[in-house]
VEXDREN-2710 file (C-alpha; in Angstrom, 1 decimal):
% VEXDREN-2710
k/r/px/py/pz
1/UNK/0.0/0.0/0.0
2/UNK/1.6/3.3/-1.3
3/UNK/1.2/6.8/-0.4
4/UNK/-1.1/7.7/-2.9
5/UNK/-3.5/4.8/-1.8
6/UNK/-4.5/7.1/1.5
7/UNK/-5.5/10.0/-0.7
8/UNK/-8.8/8.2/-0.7
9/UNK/-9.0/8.5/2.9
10/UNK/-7.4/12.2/3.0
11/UNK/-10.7/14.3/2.1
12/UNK/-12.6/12.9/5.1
13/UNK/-9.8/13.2/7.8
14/UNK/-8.6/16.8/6.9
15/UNK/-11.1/18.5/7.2
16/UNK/-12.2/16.0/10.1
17/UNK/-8.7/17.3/12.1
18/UNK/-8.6/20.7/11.1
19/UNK/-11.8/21.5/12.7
20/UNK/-10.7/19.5/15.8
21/UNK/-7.4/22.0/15.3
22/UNK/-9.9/25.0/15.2
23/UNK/-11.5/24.2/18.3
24/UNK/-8.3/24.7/20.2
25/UNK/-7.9/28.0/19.0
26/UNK/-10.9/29.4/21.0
27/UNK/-13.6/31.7/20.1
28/UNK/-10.9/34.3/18.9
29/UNK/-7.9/33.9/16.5
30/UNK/-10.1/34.2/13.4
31/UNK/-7.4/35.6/11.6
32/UNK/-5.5/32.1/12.4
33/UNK/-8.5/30.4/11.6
34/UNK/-9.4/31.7/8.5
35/UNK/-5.7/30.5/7.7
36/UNK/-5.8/27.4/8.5
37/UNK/-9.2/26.8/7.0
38/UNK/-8.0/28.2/3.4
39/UNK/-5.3/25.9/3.6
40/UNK/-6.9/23.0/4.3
41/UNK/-9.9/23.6/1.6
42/UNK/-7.4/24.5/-0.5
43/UNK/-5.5/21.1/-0.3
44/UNK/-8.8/19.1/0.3
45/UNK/-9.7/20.3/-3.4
46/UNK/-5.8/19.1/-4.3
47/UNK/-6.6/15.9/-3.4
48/UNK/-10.0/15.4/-5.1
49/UNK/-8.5/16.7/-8.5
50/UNK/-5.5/14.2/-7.6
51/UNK/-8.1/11.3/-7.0
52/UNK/-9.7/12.4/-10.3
53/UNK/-6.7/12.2/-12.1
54/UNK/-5.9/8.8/-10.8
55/UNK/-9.3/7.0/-11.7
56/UNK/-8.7/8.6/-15.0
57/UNK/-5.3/7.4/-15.9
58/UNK/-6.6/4.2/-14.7
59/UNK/-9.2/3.6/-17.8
60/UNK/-13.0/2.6/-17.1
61/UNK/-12.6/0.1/-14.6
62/UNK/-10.5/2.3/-12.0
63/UNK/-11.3/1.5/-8.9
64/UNK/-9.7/2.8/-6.0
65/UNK/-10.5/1.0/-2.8
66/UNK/-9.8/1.8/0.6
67/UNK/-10.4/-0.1/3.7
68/UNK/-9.9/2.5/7.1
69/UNK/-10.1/-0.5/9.6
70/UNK/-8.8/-3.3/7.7
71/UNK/-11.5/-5.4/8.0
72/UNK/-12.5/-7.5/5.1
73/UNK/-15.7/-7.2/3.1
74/UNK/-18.7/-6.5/3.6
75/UNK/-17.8/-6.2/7.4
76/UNK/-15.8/-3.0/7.5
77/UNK/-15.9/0.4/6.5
78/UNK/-15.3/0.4/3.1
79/UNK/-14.2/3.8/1.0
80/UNK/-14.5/3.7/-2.7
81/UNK/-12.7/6.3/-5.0
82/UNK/-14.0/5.6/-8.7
83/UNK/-15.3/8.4/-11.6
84/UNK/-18.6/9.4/-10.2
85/UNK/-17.2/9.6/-6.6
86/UNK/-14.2/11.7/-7.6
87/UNK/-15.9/13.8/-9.8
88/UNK/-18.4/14.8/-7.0
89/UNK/-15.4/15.7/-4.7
90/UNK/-13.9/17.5/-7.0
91/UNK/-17.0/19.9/-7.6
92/UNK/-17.6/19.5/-3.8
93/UNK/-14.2/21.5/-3.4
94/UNK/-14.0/23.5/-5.7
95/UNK/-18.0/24.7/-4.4
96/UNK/-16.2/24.8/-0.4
97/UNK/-13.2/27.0/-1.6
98/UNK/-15.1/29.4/-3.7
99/UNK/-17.7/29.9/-0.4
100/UNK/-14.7/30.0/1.8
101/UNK/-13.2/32.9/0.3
102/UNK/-16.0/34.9/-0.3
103/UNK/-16.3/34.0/3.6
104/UNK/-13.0/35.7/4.8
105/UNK/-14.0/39.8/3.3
106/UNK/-17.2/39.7/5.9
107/UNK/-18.9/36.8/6.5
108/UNK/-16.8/35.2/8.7
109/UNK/-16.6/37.3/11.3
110/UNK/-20.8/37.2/11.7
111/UNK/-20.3/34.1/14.2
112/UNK/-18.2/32.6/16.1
113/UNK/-17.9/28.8/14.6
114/UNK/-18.4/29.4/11.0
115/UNK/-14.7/28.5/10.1
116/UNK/-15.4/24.6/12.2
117/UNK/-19.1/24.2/10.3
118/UNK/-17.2/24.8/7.4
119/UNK/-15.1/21.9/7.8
120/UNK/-17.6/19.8/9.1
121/UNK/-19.2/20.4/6.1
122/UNK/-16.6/19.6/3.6
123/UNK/-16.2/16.4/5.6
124/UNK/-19.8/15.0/5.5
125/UNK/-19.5/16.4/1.5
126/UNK/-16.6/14.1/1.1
127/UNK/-17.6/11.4/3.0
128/UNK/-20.7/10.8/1.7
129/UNK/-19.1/10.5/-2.1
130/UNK/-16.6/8.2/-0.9
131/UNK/-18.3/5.3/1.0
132/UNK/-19.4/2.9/-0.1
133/UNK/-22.2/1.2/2.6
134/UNK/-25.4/2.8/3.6
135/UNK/-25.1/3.4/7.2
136/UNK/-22.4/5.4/6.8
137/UNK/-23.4/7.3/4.3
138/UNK/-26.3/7.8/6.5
139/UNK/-23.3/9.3/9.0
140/UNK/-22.0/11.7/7.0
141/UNK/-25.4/12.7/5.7
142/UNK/-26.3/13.6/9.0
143/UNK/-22.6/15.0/9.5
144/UNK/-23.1/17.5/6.6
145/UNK/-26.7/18.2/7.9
146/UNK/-25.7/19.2/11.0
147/UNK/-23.3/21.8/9.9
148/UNK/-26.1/23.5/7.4
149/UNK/-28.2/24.0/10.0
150/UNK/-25.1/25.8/11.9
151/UNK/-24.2/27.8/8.3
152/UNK/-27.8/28.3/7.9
153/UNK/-28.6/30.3/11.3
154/UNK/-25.3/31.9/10.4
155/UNK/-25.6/35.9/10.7
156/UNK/-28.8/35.9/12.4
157/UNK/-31.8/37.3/11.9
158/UNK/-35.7/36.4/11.8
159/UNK/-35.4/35.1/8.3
160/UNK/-32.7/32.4/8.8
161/UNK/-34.1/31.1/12.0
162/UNK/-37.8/31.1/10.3
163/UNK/-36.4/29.1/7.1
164/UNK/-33.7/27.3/9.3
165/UNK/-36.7/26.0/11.4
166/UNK/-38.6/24.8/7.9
167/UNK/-35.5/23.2/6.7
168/UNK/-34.3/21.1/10.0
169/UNK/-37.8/20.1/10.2
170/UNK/-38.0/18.4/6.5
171/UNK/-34.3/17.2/6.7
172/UNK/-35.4/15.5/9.9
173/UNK/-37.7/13.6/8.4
174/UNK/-35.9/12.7/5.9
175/UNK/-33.4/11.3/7.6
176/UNK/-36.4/9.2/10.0
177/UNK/-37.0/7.9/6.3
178/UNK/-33.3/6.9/5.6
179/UNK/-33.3/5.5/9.0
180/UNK/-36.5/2.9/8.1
181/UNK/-35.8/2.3/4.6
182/UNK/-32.2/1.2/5.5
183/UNK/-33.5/-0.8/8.5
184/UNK/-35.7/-2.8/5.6
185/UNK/-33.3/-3.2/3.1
186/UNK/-30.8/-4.3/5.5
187/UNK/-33.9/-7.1/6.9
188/UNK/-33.9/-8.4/3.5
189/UNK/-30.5/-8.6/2.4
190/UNK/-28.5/-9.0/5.9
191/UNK/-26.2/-6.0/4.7
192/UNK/-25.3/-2.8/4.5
193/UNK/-22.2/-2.7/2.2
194/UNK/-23.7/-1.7/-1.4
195/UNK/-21.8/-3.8/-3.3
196/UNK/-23.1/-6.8/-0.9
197/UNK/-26.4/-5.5/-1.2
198/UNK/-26.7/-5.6/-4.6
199/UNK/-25.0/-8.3/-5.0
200/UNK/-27.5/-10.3/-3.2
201/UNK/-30.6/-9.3/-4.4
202/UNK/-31.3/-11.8/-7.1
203/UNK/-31.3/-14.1/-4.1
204/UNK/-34.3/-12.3/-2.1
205/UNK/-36.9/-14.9/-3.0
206/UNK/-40.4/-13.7/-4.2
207/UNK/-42.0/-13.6/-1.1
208/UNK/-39.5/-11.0/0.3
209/UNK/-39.3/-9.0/-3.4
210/UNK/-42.7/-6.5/-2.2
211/UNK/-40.8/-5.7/1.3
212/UNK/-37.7/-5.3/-1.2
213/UNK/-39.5/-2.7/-3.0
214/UNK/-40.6/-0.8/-0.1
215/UNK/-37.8/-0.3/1.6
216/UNK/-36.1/0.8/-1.5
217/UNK/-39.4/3.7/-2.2
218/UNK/-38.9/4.9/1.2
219/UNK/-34.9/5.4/0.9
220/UNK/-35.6/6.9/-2.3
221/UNK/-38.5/9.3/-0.6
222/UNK/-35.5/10.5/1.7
223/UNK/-32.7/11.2/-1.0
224/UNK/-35.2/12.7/-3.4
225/UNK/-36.7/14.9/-0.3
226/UNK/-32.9/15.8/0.0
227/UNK/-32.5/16.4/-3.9
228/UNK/-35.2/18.9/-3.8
229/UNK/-37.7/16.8/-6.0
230/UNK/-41.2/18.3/-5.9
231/UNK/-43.4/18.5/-3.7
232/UNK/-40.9/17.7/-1.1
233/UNK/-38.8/21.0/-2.6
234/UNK/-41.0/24.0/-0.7
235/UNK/-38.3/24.5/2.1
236/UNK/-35.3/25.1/-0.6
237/UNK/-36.3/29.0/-2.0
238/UNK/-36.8/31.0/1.4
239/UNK/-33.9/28.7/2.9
240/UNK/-31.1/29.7/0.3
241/UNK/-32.4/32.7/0.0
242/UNK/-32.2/33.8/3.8
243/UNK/-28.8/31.8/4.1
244/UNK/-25.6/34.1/4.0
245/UNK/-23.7/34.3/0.6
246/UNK/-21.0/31.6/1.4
247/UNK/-23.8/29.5/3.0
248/UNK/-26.0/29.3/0.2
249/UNK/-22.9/29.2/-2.3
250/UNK/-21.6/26.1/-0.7
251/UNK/-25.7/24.8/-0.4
252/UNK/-25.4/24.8/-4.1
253/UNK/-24.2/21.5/-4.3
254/UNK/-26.3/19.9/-1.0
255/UNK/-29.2/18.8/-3.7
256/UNK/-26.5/16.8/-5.6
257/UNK/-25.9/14.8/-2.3
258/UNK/-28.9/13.9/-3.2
259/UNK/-29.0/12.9/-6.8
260/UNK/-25.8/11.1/-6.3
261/UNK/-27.2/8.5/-3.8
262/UNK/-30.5/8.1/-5.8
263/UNK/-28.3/7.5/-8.9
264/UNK/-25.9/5.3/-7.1
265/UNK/-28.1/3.2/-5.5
266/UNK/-30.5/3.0/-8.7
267/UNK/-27.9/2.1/-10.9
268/UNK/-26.1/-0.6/-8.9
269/UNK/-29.3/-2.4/-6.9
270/UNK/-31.6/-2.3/-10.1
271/UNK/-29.8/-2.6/-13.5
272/UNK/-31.4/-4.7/-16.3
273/UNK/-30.3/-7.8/-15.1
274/UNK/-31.8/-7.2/-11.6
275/UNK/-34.9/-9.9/-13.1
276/UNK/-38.3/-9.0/-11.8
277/UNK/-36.7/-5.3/-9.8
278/UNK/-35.1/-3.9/-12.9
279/UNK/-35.5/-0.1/-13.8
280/UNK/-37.5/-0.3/-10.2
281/UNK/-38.9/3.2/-9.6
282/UNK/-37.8/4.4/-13.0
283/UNK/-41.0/6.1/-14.2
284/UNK/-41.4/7.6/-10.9
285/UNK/-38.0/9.5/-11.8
286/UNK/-38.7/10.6/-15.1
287/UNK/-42.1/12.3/-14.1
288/UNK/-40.8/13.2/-10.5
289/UNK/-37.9/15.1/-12.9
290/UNK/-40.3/16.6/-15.0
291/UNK/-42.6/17.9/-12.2
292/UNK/-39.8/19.5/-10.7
293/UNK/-38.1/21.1/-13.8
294/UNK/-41.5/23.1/-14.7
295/UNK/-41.9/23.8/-11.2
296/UNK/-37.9/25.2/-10.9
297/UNK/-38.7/26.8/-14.3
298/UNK/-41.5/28.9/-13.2
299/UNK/-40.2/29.5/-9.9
300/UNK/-37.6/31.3/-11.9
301/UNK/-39.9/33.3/-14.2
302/UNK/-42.1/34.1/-11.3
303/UNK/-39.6/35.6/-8.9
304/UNK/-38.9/39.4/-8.0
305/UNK/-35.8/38.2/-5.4
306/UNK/-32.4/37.2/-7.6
307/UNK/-32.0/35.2/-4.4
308/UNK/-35.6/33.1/-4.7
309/UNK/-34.3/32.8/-8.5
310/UNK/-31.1/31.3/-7.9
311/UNK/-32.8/28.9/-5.3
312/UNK/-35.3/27.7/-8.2
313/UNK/-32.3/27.7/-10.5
314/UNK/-31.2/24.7/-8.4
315/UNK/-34.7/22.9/-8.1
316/UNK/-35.0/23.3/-12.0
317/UNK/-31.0/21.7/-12.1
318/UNK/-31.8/19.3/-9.8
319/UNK/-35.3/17.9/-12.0
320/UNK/-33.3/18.1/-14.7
321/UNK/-31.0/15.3/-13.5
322/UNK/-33.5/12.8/-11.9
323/UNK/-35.4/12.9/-15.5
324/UNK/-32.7/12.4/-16.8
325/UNK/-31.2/9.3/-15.1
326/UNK/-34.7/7.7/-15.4
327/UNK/-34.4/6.9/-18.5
328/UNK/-31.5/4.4/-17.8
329/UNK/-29.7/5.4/-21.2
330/UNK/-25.9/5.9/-20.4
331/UNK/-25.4/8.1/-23.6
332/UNK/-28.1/10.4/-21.6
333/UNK/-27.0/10.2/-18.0
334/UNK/-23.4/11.0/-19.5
335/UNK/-24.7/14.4/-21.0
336/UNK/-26.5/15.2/-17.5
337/UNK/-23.3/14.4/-15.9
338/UNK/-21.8/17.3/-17.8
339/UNK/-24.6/19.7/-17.1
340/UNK/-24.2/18.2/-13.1
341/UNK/-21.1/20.2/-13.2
342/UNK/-21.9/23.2/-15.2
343/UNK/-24.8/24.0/-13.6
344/UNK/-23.3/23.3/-10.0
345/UNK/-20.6/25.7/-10.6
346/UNK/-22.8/28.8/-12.4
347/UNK/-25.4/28.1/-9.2
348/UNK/-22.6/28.6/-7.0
349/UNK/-21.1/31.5/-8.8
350/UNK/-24.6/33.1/-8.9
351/UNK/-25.1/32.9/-5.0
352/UNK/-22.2/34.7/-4.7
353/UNK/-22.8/37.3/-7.1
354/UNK/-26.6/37.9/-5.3
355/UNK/-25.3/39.6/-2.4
356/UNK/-22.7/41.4/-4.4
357/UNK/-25.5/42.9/-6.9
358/UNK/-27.4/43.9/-4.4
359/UNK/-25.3/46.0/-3.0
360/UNK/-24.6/47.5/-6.4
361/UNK/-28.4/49.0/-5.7
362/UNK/-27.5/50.5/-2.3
363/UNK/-24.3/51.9/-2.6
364/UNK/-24.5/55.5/-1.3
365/UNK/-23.4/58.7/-3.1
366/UNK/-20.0/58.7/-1.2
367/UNK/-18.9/54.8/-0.5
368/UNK/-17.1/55.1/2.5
369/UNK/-13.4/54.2/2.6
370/UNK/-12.5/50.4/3.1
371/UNK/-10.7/49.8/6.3
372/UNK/-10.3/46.5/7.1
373/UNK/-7.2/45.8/5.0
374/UNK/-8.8/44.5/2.1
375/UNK/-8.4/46.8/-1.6
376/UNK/-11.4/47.7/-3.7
377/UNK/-11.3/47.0/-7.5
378/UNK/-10.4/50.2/-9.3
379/UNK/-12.2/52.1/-11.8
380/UNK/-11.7/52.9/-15.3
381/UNK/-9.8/56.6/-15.7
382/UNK/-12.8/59.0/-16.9
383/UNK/-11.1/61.7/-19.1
384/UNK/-12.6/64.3/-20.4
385/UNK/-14.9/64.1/-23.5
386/UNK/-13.6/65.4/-26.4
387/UNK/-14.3/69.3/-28.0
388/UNK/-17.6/68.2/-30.3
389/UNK/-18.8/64.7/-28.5
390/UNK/-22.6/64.4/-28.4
391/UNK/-23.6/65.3/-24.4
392/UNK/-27.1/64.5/-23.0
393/UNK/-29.1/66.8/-21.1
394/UNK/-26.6/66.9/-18.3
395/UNK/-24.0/67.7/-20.5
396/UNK/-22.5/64.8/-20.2
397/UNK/-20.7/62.5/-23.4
398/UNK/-23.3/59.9/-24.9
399/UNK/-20.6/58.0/-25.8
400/UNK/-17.1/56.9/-24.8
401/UNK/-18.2/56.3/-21.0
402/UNK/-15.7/54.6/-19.0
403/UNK/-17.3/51.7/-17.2
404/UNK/-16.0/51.3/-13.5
405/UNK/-14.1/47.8/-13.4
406/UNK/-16.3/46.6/-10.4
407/UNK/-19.8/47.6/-12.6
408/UNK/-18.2/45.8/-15.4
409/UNK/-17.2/42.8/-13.9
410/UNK/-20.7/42.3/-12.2
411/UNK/-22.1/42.4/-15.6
412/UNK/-19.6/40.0/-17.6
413/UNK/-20.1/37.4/-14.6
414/UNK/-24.0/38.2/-14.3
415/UNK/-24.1/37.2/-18.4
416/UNK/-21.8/34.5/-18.2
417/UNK/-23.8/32.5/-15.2
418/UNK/-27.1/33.3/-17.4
419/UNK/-25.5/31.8/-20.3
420/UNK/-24.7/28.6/-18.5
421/UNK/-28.0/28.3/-16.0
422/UNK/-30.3/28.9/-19.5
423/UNK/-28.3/26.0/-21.6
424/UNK/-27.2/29.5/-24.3
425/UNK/-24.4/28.7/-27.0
426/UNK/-21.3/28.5/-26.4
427/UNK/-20.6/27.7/-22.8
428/UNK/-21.1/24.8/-21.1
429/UNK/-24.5/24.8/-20.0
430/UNK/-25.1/24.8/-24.0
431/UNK/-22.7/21.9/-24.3
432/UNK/-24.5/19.6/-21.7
433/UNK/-28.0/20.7/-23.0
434/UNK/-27.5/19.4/-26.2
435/UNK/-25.5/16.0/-25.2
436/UNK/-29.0/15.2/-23.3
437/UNK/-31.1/16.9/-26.2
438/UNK/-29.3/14.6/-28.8
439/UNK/-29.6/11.3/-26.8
440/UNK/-33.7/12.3/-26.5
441/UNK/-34.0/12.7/-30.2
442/UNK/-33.2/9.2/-30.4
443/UNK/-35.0/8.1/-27.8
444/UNK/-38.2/9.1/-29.1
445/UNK/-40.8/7.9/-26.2
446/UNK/-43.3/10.5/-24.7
447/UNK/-41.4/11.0/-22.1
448/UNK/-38.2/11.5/-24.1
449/UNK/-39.9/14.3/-26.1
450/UNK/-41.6/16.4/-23.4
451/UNK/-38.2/16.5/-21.4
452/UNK/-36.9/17.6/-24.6
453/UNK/-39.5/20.3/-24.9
454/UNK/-39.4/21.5/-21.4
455/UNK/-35.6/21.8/-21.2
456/UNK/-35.9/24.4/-24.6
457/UNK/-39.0/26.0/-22.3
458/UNK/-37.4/25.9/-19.0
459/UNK/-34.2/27.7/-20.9
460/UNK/-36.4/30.5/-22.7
461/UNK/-38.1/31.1/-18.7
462/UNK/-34.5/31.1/-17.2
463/UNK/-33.2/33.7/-19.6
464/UNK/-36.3/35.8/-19.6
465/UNK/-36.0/36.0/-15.9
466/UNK/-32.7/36.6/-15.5
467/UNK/-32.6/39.0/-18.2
468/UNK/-35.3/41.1/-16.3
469/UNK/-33.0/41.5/-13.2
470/UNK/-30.4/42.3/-15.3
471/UNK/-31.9/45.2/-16.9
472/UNK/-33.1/46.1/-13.3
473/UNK/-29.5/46.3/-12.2
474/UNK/-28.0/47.4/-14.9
475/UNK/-29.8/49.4/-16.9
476/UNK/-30.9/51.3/-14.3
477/UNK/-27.8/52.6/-12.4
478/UNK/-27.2/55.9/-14.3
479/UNK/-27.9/57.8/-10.9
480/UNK/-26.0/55.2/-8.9
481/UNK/-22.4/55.8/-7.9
482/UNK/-20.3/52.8/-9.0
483/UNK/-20.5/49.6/-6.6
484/UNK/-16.9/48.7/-4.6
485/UNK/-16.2/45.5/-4.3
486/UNK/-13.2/43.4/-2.6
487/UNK/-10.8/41.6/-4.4
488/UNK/-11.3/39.0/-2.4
489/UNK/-14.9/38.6/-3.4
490/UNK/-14.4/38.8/-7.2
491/UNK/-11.6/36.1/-6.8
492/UNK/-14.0/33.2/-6.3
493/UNK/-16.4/34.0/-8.6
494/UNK/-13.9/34.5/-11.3
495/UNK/-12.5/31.4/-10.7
496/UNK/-15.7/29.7/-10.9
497/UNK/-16.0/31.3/-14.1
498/UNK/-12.9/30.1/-15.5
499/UNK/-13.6/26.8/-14.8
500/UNK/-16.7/27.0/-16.7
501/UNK/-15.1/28.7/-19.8
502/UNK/-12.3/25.8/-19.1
503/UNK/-15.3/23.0/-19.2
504/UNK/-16.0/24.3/-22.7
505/UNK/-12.6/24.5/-24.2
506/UNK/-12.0/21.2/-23.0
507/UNK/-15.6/20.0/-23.9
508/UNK/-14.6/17.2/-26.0
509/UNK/-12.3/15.6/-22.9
510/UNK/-15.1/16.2/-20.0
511/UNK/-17.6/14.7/-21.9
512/UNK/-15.7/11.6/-22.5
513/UNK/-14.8/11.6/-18.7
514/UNK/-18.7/11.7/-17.9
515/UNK/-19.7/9.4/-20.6
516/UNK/-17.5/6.7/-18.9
517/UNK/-18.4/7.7/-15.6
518/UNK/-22.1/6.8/-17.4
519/UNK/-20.8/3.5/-19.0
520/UNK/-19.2/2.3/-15.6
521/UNK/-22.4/3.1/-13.3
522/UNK/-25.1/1.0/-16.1
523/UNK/-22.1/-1.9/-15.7
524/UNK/-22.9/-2.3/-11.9
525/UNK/-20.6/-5.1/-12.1
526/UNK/-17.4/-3.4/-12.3
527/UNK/-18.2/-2.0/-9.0
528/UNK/-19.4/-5.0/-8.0
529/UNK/-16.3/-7.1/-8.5
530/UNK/-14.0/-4.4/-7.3
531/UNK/-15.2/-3.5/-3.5
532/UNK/-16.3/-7.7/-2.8
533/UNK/-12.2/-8.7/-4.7
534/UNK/-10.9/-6.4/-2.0
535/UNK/-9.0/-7.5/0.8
536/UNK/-7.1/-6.2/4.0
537/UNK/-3.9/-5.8/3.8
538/UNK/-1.9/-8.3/6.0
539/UNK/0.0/-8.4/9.3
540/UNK/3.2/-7.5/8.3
541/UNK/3.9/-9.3/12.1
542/UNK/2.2/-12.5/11.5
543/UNK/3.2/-12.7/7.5
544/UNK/6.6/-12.8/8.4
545/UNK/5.7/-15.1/11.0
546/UNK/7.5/-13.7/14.2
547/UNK/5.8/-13.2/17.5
548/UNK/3.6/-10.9/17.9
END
């Protein structure tokens, strides 16, 4: 066992010590803390792209498999590293770090335990990606939960603890859910390991395949409660909204928890050669998906709050998905793999750029000076208009206007993260669009063509409502002083940004990665094979048979 074997364990014990590490610090030392916390996101999101990397290099069937107590299969906690997995922690850090830094100009210094939430949030993130048996993704659900409600309350204020009250109250019973449909599955198959469970459920005999069933629905209620699937998605709008900007950027990604388990479960316990339970539940998805998509799609047409529209942004994301995966085509789930990541990224980019534009609207005349060490972004040099330029009634030049860099970079990231969230040519949003758009074509059921028709309509609602906010901020701001932002604000979101632009010049490459990714989870036996042919590594001790 080499060195680069415990990266797979890594992601959940960093940020699992550096919150222990935090804790000794006290209530103060945030400077410290917001240190220590950048450093450890940052290398948390080193090691995802690292695990990435490997699974790649390894071809389809890479597998990496990790066994923290050493105890053979299915008896032990078992860590699995393959494409899906990393690809989630990969977008899981990048999500954390982008949050993080928008964090460390104001937000951090709103409470007192952000900085430990934080991490206990990246943990349960990572963890629940990596493992590979239902109770303890059941662990790390709850670990992940339990820090929300922490970054949700965040700041204060009659909002948060209204919406933070509606949203541990549905999350709680969701997880009552998980609880009972893990306690049936696990009375039908005797396991908990996925791999084992799946494994054994061409031997649940007739008689047990209705019990089967059930427990499966009601495990499936929970993660879809989770994944924001309507009518179990009424807590998600007000919640992200009220949440503070790192909060709700890093909650961008919480509703892809839940997609992953649904898809990972689906995939590997009901494939088509699963006899009498294949393609279980699969109608339920597509039409679940489709509810939920016109629902996220009007949400977003409907709202006056860019806040309430980025929430519905992520309900309409999220329907996309579980339509999507319903249909049990890899060609298709490898095209809503692609938009997984593009629209994770632009929702998190717009959460950050909410609070941001909103400011833009309630900047006074004379923005006062910043003090707190951190530089604003500068502004274009005004000159003088030239001897015969057109001036309006203010006498002022119609054209040749400098733009303030901080204006002009709200409005180049506002477009860009309406481009991606409304599926518009050229970046990536477009690009995963028309992967699933091409696979539906050739589908040609009823359901392939109304998700077809409702991703061109939920698209045309998306940019009609986004466009309307921008011409509220921007078109409107002639009287406004120029915003001031932080540098350290803008450096997230322009990273963000760049990785979506990156997604698009590299199109080609990520959508062989996620067609793979596709290919390997409708071959359940690849998994299969890999976590049960695993096994602990031995006593050095008694293999070289000296006394112990």
């Amino acid at each position: 066992m080499n060195l680069t074997h415990h990266l797979i364990v890594a992601p959940v014990l960093l940020p699992l010590a550096t919150a222990a590490l935090m804790l000794m610090f006290g209530e103060g030392r945030r400077g410290l803390k917001a240190v220590v916390n950048t450093l450890s996101t940052t290398t948390g999101l080193c090691i995802a792209i690292a695990l990435l990397l490997r699974v790649q290099a390894g071809g389809p069937e890479a597998f990496g498999i990790y066994l923290p107590g050493n105890w053979p299969v299915p008896y032990g906690i078992v860590l699995v590293a393959d494409r899906l997995s990393a690809l989630m922690a990969v977008l899981a850090g990048a999500v954390g770090l982008a949050g993080l830094l928008y964090a460390l100009a104001r937000w951090q210094h709103a409470g007192v335990y952000f900085h430990v939430l934080f991490q206990l949030q990246l943990m349960g993130l990572y963890g629940a990606f990596l493992t590979a048996d239902l109770f303890n993704l059941f662990v790390f659900f709850e670990v992940l939960l339990a820090a929300s409600y922490g970054l949700l309350l965040h700041g204060g204020g009659a909002a948060r603890v209204k919406t933070g009250l509606h949203y541990i109250a549905i999350n709680l019973m969701a997880s009552l859910l998980f609880l009972i449909g893990v306690a049936v599955l696990y009375g039908v198959t005797g396991t908990l390991n996925m791999a084992d469970m799946a494994q054994k459920l061409s031997l649940v005999p007739a008689s047990d395949r209705g019990l089967l069933h059930a427990g499966a629905a009601i495990l499936a209620i929970a993660f879809l409660a989770k994944a924001a699937l309507w009518p179990l998605n009424f807590w998600l709008p007000p919640a992200y909204a009220a949440a503070s900007t790192p909060a709700a950027a890093v909650f961008a990604i919480l509703t892809k928890v839940g997609f992953y388990a649904i898809l990972r479960l689906w995939t590997l316990c009901f494939p088509e050669s699963a006899g009498d339970s294949a393609g279980f539940g699969g109608e339920a998805l597509i039409w679940g998906g489709l509810a939920t998509l016109t629902f996220g799609a009007v949400g977003m047409l409907a709202s006056q709050q860019l806040a309430r529209l980025a929430g519905y942004s992520v309900i309409a994301s999220s329907g996309t998905l579980i339509a999507a995966i319903g249909f049990d085509t890899p060609l298709l789930s490898g095209g809503a793999l692609f938009y997984l990541a593009s629209s994770t990224l632009a929702g998190c980019a717009l959460f950050l750029l909410v609070e941001l534009l909103e400011r833009a609207r309630e900047v006074e005349a004379d923005p006062p000076e910043m003090d707190d060490g951190n530089y604003a972004l500068p502004a274009f040099f005004d000159a003088e208009p030239p001897a015969g330029t057109n001036l309006d009634d203010d006498e002022e030049a119609l054209i040749g206007r400098a733009i303030p860099a901080a204006l002009a970079f709200l409005g180049v990231a506002f477009i860009i993260c309406t481009m991606v969230i409304a599926g518009l040519p050229p970046l990536s949003g477009f690009v995963g669009k028309l992967a699933m758009l091409g696979t539906l074509i050739d589908i040609g059921t009823a359901p392939a063509w109304t998700l077809f028709a409702l991703l061109i309509v939920a698209g045309l609602f998306a940019v009609t409502a986004l466009m309307r906010v921008g011409i509220r901020h921007f078109w409107t701001t002639q009287d406004r002083p120029a915003p001031r932002l932080r540098v350290v604000e803008t450096l997230p979101i322009a990273g963000l940004l760049l990785a979506l632009i990156a997604m698009v010049w590299q199109a080609d490459a990520v959508l062989r990665y996620t067609r793979a990714t596709a290919e390997s989870l409708h071959t359940p036996t690849q998994y299969i094979d890999a976590v049960m042919g695993t096994w602990p590594v031995p006593n050095p001790v008694a293999a070289s048979g000296a006394a112990p």
